[in-house]
C-alpha positions in Angstrom: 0.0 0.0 0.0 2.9 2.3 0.8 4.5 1.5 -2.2 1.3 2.5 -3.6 0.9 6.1 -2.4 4.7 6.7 -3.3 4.5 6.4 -6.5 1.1 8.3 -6.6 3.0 11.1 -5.4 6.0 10.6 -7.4 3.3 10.9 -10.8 1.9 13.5 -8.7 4.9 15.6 -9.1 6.5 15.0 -12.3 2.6 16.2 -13.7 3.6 19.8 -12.0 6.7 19.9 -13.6 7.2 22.4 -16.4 8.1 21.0 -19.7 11.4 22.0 -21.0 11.8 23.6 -24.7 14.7 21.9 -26.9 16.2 25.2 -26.8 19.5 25.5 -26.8 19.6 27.3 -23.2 17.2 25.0 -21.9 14.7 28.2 -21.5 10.7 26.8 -21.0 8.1 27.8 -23.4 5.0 28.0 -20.9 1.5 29.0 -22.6 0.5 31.3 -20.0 -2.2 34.0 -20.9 0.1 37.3 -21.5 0.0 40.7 -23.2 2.3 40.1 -26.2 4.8 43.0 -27.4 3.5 44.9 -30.6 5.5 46.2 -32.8 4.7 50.1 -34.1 4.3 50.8 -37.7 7.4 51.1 -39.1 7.9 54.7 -41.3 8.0 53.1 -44.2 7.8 49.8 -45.3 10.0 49.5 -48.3 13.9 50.3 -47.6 16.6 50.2 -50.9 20.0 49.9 -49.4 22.3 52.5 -51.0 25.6 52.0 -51.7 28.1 51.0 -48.8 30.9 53.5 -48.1 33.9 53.0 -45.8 33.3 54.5 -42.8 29.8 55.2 -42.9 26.7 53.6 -41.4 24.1 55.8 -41.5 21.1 55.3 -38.9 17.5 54.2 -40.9 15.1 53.7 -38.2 14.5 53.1 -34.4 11.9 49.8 -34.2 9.7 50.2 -30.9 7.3 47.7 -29.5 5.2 47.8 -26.3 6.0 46.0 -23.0 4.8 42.2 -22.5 3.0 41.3 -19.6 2.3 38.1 -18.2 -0.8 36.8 -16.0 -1.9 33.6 -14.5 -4.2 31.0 -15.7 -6.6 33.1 -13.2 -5.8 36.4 -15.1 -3.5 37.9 -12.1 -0.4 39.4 -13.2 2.9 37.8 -12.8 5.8 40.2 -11.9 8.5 39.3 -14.1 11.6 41.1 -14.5 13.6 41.8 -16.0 11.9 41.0 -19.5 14.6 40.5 -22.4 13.6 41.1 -25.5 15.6 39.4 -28.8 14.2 41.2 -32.4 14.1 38.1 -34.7 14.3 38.3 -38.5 13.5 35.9 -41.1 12.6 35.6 -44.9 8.3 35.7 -44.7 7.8 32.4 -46.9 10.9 31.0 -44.2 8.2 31.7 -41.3 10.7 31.7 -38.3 12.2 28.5 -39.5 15.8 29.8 -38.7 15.5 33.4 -37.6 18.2 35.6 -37.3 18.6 37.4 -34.2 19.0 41.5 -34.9 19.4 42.8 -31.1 18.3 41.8 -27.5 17.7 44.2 -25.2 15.9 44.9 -22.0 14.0 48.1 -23.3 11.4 49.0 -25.8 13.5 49.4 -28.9 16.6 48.9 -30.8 18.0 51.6 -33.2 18.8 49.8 -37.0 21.3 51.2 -38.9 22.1 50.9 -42.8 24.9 48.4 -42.5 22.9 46.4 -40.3 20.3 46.0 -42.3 22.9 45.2 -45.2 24.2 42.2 -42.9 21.0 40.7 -42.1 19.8 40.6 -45.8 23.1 39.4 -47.2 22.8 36.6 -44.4 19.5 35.5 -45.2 19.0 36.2 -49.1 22.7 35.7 -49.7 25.7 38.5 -50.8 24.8 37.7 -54.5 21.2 38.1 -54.8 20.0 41.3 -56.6 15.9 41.4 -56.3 14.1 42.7 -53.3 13.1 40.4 -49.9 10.4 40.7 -47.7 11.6 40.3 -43.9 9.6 39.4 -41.1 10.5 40.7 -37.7 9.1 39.6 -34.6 9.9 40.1 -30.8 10.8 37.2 -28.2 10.1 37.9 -24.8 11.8 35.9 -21.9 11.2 36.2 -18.2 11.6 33.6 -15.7 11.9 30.9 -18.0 8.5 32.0 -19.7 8.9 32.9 -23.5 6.3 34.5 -25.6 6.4 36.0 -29.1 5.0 38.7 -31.4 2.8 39.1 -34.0 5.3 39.6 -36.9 6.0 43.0 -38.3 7.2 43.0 -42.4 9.6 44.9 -44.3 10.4 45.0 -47.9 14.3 45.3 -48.3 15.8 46.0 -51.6 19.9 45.7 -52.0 22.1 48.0 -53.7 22.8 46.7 -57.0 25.8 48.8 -59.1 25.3 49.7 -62.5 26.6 47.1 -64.9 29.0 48.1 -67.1 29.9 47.0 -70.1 33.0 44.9 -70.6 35.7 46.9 -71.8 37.7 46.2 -74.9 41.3 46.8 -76.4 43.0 47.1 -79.8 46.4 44.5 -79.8 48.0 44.9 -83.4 50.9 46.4 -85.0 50.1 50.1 -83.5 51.3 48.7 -79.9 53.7 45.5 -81.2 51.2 43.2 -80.8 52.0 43.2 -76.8 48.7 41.4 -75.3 48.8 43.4 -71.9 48.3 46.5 -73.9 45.6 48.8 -72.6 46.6 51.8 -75.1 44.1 51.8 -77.6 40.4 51.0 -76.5 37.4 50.7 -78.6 34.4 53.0 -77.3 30.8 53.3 -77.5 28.0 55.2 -78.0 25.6 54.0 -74.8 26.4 52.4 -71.6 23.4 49.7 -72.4 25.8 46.2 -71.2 22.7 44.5 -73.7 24.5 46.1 -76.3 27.3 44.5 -77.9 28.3 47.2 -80.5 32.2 49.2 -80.2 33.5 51.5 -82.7 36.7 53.8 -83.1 37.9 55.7 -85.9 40.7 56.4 -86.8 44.3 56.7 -88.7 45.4 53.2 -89.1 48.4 54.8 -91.3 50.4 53.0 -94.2 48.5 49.9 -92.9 47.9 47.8 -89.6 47.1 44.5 -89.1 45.1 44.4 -85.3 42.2 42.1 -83.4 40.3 43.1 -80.5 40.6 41.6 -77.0 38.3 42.1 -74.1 40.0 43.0 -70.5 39.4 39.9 -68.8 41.4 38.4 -71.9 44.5 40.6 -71.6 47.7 38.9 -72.0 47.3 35.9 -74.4 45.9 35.8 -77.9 43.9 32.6 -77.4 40.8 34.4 -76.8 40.6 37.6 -79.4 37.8 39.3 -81.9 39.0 37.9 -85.1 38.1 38.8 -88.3 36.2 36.3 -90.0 34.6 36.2 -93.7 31.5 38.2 -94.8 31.6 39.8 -91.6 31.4 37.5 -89.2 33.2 38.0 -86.5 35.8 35.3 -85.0 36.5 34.0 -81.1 40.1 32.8 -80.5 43.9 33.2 -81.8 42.6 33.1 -85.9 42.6 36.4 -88.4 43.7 39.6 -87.8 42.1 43.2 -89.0 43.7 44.7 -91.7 43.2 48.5 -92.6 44.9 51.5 -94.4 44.4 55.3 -94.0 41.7 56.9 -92.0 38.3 54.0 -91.3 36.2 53.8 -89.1 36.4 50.1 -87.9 32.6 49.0 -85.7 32.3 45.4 -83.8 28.8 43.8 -82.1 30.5 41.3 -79.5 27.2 39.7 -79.0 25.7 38.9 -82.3 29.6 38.5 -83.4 29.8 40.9 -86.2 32.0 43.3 -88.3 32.2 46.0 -90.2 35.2 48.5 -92.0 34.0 52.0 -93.5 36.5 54.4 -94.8 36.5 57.6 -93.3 37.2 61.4 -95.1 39.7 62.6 -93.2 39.6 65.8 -95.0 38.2 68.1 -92.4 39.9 66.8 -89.7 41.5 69.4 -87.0 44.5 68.8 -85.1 45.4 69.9 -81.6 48.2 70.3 -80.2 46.9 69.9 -76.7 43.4 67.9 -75.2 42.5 67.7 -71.4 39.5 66.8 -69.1 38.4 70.1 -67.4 35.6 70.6 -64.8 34.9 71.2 -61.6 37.9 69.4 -60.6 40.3 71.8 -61.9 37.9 75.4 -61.5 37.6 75.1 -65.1 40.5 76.6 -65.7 44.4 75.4 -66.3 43.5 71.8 -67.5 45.9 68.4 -67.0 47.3 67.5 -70.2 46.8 64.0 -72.0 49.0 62.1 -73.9 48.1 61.9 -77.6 49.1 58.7 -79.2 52.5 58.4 -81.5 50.6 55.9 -83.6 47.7 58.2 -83.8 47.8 61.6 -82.4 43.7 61.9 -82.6 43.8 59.5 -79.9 44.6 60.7 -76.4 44.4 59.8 -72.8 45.9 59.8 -68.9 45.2 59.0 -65.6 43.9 61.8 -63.6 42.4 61.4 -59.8 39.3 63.5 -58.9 39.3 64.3 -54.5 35.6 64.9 -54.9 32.7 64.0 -57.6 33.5 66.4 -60.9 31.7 67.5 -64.2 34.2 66.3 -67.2 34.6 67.7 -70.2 37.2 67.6 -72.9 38.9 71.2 -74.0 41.5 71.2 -77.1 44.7 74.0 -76.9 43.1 75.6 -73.7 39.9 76.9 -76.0 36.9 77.0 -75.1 35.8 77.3 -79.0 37.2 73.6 -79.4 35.7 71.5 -76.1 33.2 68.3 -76.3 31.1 67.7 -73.2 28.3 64.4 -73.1 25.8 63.9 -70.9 25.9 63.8 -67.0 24.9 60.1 -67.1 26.9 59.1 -70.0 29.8 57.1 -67.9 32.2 55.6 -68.6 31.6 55.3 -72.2 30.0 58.4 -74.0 30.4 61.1 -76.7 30.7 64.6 -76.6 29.3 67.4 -78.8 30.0 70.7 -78.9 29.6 72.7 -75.4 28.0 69.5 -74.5 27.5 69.6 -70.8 29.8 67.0 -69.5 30.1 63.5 -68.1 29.6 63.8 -63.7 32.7 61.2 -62.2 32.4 60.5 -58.7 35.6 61.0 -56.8 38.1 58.5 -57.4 41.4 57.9 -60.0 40.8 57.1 -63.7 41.8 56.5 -66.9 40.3 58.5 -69.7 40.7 58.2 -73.4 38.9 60.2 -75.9 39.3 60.5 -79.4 39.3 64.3 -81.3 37.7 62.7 -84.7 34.4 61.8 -83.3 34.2 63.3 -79.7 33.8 59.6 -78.1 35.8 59.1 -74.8 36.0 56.6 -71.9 35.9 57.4 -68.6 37.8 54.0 -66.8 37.9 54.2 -62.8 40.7 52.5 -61.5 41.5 49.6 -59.2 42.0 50.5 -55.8 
């Protein structure tokens, strides 16, 4: 009988115990009515990340939520303190499979800053995705072992994706020895469209000049060149080379591999004896010099370094009567026209080409 009543009361009191959570810390989930956090209404609801900058983290928003309160079965409230609250994050369609946890904190908000919301989306959508995520956000309340969660709050994040540019590529021929590292002579464009495959560049190819084409990931071998095949077709890989006389203007599609050789009339053609950028950079006044080519002294160009974002234009022999400016969007690739307003280059070094014959120029930022 005994035996009996102990293990009555030993059922007794294993019933009463609280079951644990497979948490890692071992903290109990309890359902136990309770006031649940809420989350205010965020400012807005769509955020687009802009690009990062050393140094800077700029603040977005401060999240704020209301205090949870816990209560008895009976409806009596439970003192519990302190509260800690964790900010959760997860992708909406993930439903708190694996959230992230943003901040914890004992008070009523947490500030989020740019970089932080950078970090949480590159950790749940990944560094290398480009389209917009929704993110739920919820709050996790723990006191004394109790743990209660709220309603989920969502916010549309879009990352910062760069302009792409398109590829950038070189003439390797007789004009620079055939040296593959070359970076001398480039072809330019008339759009900054990367779905566009079409280069052009006119110019004096002299007595004649054998060349092919290679694009900058390519530099330094001849295995993987523009080539020139028959009717126009344009050749991948070490096969045919270019071959032109005088003054033509030579224009290549990359993508739907074709080719084309005009001759040009040179017969109106100016010469300078000096070309530079000028703009903002410089007080529009007292330009840097370029270096026009030996082969071809229509074709210029130099590295120049800008300390803060500029207006560029191109001015020959220091007159304002001979200068090309583009459009402010037209970067890196563009073409000028007369007292055109000019190309805007954020801070930073660069190379620039530009060719005198038909006001096209390149605007290359540098490595580093």
């Amino acid at each position: 009988m005994k035996k009996i009543q102990y293990i009555f009361a030993l059922f007794c009191m294993l019933a009463f115990l609280p079951a644990c959570s497979d948490d890692d810390n071992n903290t109990n989930t309890i359902e136990l009515p309770a006031t649940v956090s809420v989350i205010s209404s965020f400012e807005t609801t769509n955020y687009s990340l802009p690009e990062p900058k050393e140094g800077e983290n700029p603040y977005l928003f401060r999240m704020n939520w209301t205090k949870t309160k816990f209560f008895s079965e009976a409806g009596t409230p439970i003192f519990v303190d302190p509260i800690t609250y964790e900010v959760e994050a997860d992708l909406v369609d993930r439903n708190f499979s694996d959230p992230v946890t943003v901040a914890t904190t004992t008070g009523l908000y947490t500030d989020i800053y740019t970089e932080t919301l950078r970090s949480l989306f590159n950790e749940l959508a990944g560094e290398e995705n480009e389209e917009a995520q929704t993110i739920s956000f919820r709050i996790k309340a723990t006191g004394n072992d109790i743990v209660v969660y709220s309603e989920a709050a969502l916010l549309v994040v879009s990352p910062f994706v760069p302009l792409k540019e398109p590829p950038y590529v070189y003439i390797i021929g007789d004009m620079n020895g055939w040296d593959p590292n070359n970076t001398g002579y480039i072809m330019y464009r008339n759009d900054n469209n990367p779905e566009s495959g079409v280069y052009t560049y006119t110019g004096n190819f002299g007595a004649g000049s054998y060349f092919k084409f290679c694009g900058e990931e390519y530099l330094g071998s001849y295995d993987n060149m523009y080539c020139a095949g028959t009717d126009g077709v344009l050749d991948f890989g070490d096969k045919g080379a270019f071959y032109i006389e005088g003054y033509a203007t030579v224009t290549i599609d990359i993508i739907n591999m074709t080719w084309k050789i005009e001759p040009y009339d040179a017969s109106e053609i100016k010469t300078y004896s000096m070309m530079g950028p000028i703009g903002d950079f410089c007080a529009w006044d007292n330009e840097p010099l370029m270096d026009a080519s030996s082969y071809d002294s229509h074709q210029w160009n130099g590295v120049f370094t800008f300390d803060n974002s500029t207006t560029v234009k191109f001015r020959g022999d220091r007159d304002w009567g001979k200068n090309w400016g583009a459009q402010p969007a037209d970067i890196p690739f563009g073409q000028g026209i007369f007292d055109g307003p000019g190309a805007t280059a954020p801070a930073g070094t660069y190379r620039i080409y530009f060719n005198d014959i038909t006001g096209h120029y390149v605007i290359k930022k540098q490595a580093g």
